[in-house]
C-alpha positions as CSV (number, residue, x, y, z in Angstrom):
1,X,-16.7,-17.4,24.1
2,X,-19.4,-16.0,21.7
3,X,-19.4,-18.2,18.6
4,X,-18.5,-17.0,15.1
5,X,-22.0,-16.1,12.8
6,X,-21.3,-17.9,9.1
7,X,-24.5,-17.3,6.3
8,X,-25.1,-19.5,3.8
9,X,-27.0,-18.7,0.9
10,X,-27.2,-21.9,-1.0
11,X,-30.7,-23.2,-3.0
12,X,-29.6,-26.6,-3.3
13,X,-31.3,-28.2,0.1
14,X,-28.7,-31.0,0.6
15,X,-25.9,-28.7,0.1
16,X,-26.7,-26.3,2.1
17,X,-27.5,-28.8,5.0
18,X,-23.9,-30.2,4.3
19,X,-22.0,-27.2,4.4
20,X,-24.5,-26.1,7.8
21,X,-23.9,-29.5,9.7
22,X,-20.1,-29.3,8.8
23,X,-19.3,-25.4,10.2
24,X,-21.5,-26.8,13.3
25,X,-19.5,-29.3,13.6
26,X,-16.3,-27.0,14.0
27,X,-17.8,-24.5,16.5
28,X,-19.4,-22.0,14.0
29,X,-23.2,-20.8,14.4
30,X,-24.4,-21.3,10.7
31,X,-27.7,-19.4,9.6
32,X,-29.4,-20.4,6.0
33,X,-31.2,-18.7,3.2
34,X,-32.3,-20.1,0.0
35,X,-32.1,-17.8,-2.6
36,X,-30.2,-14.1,-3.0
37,X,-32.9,-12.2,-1.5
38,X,-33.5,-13.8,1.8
39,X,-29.7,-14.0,2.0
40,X,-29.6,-9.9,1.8
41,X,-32.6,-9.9,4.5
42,X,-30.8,-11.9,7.0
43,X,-27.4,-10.4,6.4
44,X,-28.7,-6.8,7.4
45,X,-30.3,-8.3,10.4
46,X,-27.4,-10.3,12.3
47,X,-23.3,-10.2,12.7
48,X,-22.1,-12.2,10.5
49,X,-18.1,-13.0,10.4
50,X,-18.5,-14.6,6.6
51,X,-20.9,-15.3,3.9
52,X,-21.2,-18.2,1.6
53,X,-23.3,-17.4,-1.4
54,X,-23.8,-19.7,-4.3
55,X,-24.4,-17.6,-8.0
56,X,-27.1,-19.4,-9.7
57,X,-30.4,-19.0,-7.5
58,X,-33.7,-17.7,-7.8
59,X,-35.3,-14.4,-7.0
60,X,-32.4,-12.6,-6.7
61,X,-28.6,-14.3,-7.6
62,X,-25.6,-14.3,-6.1
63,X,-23.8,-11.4,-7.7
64,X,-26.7,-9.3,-7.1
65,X,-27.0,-10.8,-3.6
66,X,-22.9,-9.6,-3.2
67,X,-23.6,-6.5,-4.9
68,X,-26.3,-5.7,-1.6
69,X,-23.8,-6.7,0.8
70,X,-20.9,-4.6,-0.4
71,X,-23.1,-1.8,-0.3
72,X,-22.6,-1.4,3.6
73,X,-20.3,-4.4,4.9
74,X,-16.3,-5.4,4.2
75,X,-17.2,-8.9,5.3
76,X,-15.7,-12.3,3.8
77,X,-17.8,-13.5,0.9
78,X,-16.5,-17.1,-0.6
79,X,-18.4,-17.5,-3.8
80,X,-19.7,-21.3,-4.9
81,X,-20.2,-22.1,-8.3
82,X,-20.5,-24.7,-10.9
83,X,-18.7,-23.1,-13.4
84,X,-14.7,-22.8,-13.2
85,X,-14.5,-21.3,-16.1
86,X,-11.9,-18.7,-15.5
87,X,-14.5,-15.3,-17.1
88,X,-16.5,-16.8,-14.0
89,X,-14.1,-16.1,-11.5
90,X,-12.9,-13.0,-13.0
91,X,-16.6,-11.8,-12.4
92,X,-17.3,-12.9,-8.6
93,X,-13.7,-11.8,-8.1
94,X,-14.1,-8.4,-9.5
95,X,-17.7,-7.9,-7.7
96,X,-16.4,-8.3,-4.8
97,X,-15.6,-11.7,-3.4
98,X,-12.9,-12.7,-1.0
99,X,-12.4,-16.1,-2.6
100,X,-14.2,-18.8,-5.0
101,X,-14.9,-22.3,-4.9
102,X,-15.6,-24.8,-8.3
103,X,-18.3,-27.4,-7.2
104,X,-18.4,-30.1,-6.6
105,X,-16.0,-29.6,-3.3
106,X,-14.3,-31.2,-1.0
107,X,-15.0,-30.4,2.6
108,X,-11.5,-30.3,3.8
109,X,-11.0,-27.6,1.5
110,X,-14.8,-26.1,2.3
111,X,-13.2,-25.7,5.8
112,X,-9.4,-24.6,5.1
113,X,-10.9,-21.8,2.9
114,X,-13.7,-20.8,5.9
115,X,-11.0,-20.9,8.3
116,X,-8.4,-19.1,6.6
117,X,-10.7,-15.8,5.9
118,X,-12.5,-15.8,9.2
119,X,-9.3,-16.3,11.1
120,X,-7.4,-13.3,8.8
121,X,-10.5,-11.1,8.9
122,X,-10.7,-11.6,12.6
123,X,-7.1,-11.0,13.3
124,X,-7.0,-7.6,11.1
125,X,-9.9,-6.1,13.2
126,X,-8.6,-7.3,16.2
127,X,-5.0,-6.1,15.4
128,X,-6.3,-2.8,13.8
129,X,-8.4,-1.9,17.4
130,X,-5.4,-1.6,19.1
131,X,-3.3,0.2,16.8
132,X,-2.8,4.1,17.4
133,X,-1.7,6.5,14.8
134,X,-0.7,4.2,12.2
135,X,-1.2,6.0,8.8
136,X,0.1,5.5,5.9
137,X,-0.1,8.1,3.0
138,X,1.3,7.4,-0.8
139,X,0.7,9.8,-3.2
140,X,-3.0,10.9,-3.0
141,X,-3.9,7.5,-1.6
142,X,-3.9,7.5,2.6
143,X,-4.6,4.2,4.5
144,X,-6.0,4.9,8.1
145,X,-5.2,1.9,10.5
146,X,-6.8,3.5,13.4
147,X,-10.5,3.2,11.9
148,X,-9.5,0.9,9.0
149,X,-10.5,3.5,5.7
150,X,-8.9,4.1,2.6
151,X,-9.2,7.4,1.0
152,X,-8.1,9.1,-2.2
153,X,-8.1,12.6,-2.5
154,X,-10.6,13.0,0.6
155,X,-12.8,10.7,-0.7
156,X,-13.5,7.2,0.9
157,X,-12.9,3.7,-1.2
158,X,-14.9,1.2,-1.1
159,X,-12.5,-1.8,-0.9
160,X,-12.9,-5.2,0.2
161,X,-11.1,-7.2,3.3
162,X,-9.2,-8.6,0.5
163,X,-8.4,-5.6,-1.4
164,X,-7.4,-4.2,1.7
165,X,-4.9,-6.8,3.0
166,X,-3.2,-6.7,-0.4
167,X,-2.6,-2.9,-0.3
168,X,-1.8,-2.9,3.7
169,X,0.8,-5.5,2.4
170,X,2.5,-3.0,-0.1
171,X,2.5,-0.2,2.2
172,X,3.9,-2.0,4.6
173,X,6.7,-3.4,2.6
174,X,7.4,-0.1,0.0
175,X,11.4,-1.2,-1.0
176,X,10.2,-4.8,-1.9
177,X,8.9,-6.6,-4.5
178,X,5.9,-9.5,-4.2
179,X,5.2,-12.1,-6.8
180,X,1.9,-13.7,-7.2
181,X,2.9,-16.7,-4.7
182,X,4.0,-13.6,-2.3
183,X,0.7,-12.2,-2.2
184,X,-1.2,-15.0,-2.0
185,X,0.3,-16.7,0.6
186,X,0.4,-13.6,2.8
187,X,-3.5,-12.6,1.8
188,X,-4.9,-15.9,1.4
189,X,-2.9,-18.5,2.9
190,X,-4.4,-21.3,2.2
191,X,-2.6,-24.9,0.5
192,X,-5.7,-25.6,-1.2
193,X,-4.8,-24.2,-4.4
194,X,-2.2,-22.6,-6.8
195,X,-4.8,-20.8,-8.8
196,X,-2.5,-17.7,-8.4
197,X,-4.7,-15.6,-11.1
198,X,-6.9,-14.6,-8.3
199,X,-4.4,-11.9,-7.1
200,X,-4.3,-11.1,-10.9
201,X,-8.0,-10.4,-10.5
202,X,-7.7,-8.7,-7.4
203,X,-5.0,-6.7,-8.6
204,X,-7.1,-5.1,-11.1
205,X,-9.6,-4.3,-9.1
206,X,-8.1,-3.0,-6.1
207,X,-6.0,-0.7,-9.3
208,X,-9.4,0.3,-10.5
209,X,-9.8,2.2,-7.1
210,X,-6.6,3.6,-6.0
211,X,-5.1,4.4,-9.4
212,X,-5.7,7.6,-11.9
213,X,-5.2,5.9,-14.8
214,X,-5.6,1.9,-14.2
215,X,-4.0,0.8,-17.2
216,X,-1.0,3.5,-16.4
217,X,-0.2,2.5,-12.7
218,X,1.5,5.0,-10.8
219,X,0.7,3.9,-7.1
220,X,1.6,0.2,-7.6
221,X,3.6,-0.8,-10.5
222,X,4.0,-4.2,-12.6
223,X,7.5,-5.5,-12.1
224,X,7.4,-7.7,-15.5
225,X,8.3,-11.3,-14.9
226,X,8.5,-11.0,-11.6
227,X,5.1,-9.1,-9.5
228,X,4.5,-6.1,-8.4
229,X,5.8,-3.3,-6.4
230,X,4.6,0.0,-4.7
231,X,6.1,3.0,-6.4
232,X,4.1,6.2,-5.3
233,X,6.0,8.9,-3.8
234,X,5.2,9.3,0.1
């Protein structure tokens, strides 16, 4: 069996090593790059199944490193970062990222967190190949299993893997209602954490995309004190 491709794009030497011998260690082929730029480079020449991209680095950082990579890929991007400051997150979150992680780290959760978005992003494509004529269509919003798009009014979104897990999720499930924890543990999946404000961050930004008005819902709605709901018209 071909092994799974993992990037890392890390300038700290002895972190990058670490996280390289670790996802060796558990089957993965690991490539690395050093700053945001050779990152981008190496990303447009290979396969990669998941990137790891630390923020602060030189010639060209993380978020403009993500930015490059969302131009053209839905791939897994876990973001590294010193700061856990919670604007932080809101920012790699909203650019684009599948998931973040506050060093230092442990590498049980380095691992559970790799695992968890490879395994999810390889199952969707997998399950999604063999799908036939599964469409969904809400309003002006259609999601097209069979080549795995997202369009509104015509027009092509550009979502991520997470963005579209969450709204596959809703229009799967349109009579129910799904709190934070809901989402989270059917997107991400992981025990790792409880920092349920990333779906409140993904939320917004997958709203930002399929809505009209963002701050006037229509599509999926805010159940107050409990989570959210899909309430566009089929």
């Amino acid at each position: 069996m071909e092994k799974l491709k993992i990037l890392v794009v890390e300038d700290d030497v002895s972190i990058n090593n670490m996280i390289k011998e670790t996802l060796l260690r558990e089957g993965y082929e690991v490539s690395q790059a050093f700053n945001g730029l050779e990152g981008v480079g190496k990303f447009k020449n290979d396969n990669y199944k998941l990137v790891i991209l630390d923020i602060m680095m030189p010639v060209m950082d993380g978020i403009e490193a993500m930015r490059e990579i969302r131009e053209n890929s839905k791939v897994p991007i876990i973001i590294l970062s010193a700061k856990g400051e919670e604007s932080d997150k809101v920012i790699g979150l909203g650019m684009g990222a599948d998931d973040y992680i506050v060093k230092p780290f442990s590498i049980a959760e380095l691992v559970a967190r790799v695992k968890s978005n490879i395994r999810r992003c390889v199952y969707y494509s997998d399950a999604h190949s063999k799908d036939s004529k599964k469409v969904y269509q809400y309003g002006n919003v259609k999601f097209d299993l069979n080549n795995y798009t997202v369009t509104k009014n015509g027009k092509e979104l550009s979502l991520t893997a997470k963005e579209m897990k969450i709204l596959e999720l809703f229009f799967e499930n349109p009579n129910k209602v799904f709190t934070k924890v809901n989402i989270y543990d059917s997107v991400w999946g992981d025990e790792f954490t409880s920092d349920y404000n990333t779906v409140t961050v993904h939320m917004r930004r997958l709203r930002s995309k399929v809505e009209d008005s963002p701050n006037e819902p229509k599509l999926i709605e805010t159940v107050w004190g409990i989570g959210y709901r899909l309430a566009g018209n089929k």
